[in-house]
C-alpha positions in Angstrom: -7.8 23.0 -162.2 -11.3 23.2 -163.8 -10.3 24.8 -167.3 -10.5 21.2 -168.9 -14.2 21.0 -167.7 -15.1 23.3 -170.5 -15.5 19.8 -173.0 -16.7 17.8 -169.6 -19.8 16.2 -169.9 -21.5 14.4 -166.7 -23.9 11.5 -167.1 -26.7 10.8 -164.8 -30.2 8.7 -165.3 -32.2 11.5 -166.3 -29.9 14.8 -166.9 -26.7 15.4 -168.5 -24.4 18.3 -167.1 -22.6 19.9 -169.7 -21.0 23.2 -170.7 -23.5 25.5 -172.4 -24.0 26.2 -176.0 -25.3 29.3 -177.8 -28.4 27.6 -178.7 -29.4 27.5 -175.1 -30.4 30.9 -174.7 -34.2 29.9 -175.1 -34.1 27.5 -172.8 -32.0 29.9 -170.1 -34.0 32.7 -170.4 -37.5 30.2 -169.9 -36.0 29.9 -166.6 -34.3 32.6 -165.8 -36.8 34.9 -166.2 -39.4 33.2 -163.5 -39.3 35.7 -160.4 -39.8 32.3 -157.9 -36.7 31.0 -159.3 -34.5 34.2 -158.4 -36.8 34.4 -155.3 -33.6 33.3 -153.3 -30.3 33.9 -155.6 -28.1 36.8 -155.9 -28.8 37.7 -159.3 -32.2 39.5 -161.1 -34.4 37.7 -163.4 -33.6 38.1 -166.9 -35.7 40.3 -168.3 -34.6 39.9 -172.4 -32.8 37.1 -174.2 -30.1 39.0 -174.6 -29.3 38.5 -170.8 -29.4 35.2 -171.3 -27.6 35.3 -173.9 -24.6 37.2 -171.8 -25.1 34.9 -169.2 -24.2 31.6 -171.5 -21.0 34.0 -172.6 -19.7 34.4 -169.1 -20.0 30.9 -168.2 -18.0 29.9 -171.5 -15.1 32.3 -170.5 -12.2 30.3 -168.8 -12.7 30.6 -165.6 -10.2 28.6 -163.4 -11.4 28.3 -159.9 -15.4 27.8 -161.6 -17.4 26.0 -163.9 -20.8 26.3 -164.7 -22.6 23.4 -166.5 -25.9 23.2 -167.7 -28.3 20.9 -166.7 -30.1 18.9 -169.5 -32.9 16.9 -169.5 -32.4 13.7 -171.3 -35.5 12.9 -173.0 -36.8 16.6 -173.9 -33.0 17.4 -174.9 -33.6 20.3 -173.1 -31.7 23.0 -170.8 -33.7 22.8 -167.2 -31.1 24.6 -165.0 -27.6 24.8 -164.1 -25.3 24.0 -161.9 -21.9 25.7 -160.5 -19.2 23.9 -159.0 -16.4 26.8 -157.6 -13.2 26.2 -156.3 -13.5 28.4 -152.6 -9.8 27.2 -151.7 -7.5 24.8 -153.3 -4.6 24.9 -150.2 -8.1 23.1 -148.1 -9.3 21.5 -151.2 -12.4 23.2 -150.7 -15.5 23.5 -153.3 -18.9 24.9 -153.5 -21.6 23.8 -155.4 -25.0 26.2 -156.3 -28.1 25.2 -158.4 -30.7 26.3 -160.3 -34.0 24.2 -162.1 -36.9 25.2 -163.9 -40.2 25.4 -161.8 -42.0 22.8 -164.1 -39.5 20.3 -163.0 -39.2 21.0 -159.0 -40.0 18.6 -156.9 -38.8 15.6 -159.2 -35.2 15.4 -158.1 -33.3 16.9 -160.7 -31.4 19.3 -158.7 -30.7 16.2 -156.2 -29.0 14.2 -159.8 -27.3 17.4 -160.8 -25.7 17.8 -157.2 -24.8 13.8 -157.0 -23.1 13.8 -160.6 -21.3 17.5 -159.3 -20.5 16.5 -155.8 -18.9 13.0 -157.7 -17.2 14.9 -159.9 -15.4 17.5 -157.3 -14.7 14.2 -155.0 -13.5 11.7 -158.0 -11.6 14.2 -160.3 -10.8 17.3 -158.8 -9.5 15.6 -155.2 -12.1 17.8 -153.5 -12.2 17.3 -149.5 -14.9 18.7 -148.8 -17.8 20.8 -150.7 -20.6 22.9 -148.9 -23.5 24.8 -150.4 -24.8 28.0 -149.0 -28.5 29.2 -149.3 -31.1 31.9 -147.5 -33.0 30.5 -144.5 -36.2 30.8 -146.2 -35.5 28.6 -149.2 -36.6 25.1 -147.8 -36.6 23.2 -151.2 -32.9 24.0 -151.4 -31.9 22.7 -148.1 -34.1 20.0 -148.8 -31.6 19.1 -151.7 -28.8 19.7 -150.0 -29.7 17.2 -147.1 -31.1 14.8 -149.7 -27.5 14.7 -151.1 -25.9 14.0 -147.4 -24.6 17.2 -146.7 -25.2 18.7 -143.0 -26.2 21.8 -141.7 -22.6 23.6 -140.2 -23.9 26.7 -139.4 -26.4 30.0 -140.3 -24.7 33.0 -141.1 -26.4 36.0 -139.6 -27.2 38.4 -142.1 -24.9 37.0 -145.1 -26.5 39.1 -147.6 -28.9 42.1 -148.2 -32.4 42.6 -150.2 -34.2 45.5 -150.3 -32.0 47.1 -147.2 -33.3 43.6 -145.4 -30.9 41.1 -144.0 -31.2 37.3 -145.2 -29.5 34.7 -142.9 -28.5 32.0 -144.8 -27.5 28.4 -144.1 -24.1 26.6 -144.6 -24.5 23.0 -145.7 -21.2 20.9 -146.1 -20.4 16.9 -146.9 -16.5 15.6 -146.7 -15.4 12.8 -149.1 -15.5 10.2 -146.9 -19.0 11.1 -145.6 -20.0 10.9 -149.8 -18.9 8.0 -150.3 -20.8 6.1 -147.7 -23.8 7.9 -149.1 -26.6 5.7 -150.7 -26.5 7.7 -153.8 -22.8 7.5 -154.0 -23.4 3.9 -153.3 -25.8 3.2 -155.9 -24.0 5.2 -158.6 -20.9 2.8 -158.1 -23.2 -0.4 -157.8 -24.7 0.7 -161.6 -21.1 1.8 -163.3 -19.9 -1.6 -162.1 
């Protein structure tokens, strides 16, 4: 289902999703190596290039249920982030989206354009019914997004993951296709490409 997105390239105002490139691994590891970033995620921060590096690798492997594009700022030319879009079930037509920007540009609404051009994608061209977004309780500027992008809270789950021998609750955030595309930015999106 998503093995053509490996060539797919997303268009927004100010980012452009793509797949990742070898060249990136700069860029990746600028981020990825910032302990607040991987404050709330499941994985460490990189601590060399070379997990960066083997990072970029697995996300260029065919995956068929996932793809993981990079998140480019226009104007710098730049990889800020990325952004996952995972096939959770395809007899429900399920997907998931996750996200992740450089500090420098939070608070700016990149993640919100990455998520509108993903969520638009999983709707438009994958036949998506519905996507949803998981993250920990804690992590405000993520459910931020996620509301931002019209998605509603479904539920916490009570002690989804572990850190440190600590339980994290974590949100459930979800948005159907017919709920996106009475969305303002779903709205406005169509309203510019017309």
């Amino acid at each position: 289902m998503l093995a053509h997105a490996i060539t797919l390239q997303l268009l927004g105002p100010r980012v452009r999703l793509r797949p990742f490139e070898h060249g990136d691994v700069q860029a990746v590891f600028a981020y990825a190596s910032d302990p607040e970033i991987t404050r709330y995620v499941e994985w460490y921060p990189h601590r060399t290039p070379a997990d960066s590096a083997r990072y970029i690798e697995r996300c260029l492997e065919d995956h068929p249920d996932l793809q993981t594009f990079a998140v480019e700022h226009l104007i710098e030319q730049r990889v800020i982030g990325a952004i996952d879009l995972r096939i959770v079930s395809r007899l429900w037509r399920l997907g998931e989206i996750g996200y992740t920007i450089a500090r420098p540009y939070w608070g700016q609404g990149y993640n919100v354009e990455a998520g509108m051009l993903a969520i638009d994608y999983g709707f438009a061209e994958l036949g998506l019914r519905r996507i949803q977004a998981i993250c920990d309780v804690a992590n405000r500027r993520s459910y931020r997004t996620m509301e931002k992008l019209g998605m509603i809270r479904e539920m916490i789950i009570y002690r989804a993951r572990f850190e440190n021998g600590w339980p994290i609750d974590r949100y459930r955030y979800s948005i159907r296709r017919r709920e996106w595309e009475r969305h303002p930015l779903y709205q406005r999106r169509q309203e510019h490409a017309g």
